[in-house]
N, C-alpha and C positions, 0 to 999 in steps of 0.2 A: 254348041259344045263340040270341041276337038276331035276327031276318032282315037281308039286308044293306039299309040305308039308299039308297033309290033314288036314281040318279043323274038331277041335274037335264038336262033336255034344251037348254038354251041358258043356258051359266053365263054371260050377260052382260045386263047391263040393257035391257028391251024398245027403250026410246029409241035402241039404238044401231045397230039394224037400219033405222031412218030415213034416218039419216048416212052409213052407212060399209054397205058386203061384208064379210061375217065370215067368219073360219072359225076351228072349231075343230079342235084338236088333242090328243089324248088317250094319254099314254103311261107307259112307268113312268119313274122320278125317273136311273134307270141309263143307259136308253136317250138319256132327253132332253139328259144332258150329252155323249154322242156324236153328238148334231145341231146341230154347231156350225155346221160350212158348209153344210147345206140354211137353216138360221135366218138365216145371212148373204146366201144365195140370195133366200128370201122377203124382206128389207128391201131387197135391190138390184130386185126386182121391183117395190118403193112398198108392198110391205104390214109396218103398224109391228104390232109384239108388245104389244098392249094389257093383258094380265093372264095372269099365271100364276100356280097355285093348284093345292093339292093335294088330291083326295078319296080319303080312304084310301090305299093305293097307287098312286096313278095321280097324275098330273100332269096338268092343264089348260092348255093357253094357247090364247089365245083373238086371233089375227093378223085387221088390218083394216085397210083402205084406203078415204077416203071417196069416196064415188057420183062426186068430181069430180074427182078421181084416178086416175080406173081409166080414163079413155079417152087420157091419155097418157104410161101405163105399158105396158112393153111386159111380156108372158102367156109 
């Protein structure tokens, strides 16, 4: 059997840590369509769902708000 394929530490392009607060999110494909209203929580909070993507089992999304954003969005 294979070793499992290491999982990248920031699935998002370095430039976008300049711009914007990131955060990731990492879960399975089952869970994720059960987090409709935290998902709607995080956009009414100003942060947008920039990428979702799948590593093997697991689901990636990657939510982000840029730097000029965050001081009048309320936490």
């Amino acid at each position: 059997m294979a070793p499992p394929t290491p999982v990248p530490l920031k699935p998002y392009p370095p430039q976008w840590e300049s711009v914007a607060d990131l955060r990731v999110f990492r879960t399975t494909s089952e869970e994720w369509s059960k987090l409709i209203a935290w998902r709607a929580d995080m956009r009414r909070r100003g942060w947008s769902l920039l990428r979702v993507s799948s590593e093997g089992q697991e689901m990636v999304a990657v939510f982000g708000r840029t730097k000029t954003d965050r001081s009048g969005a309320t936490t």
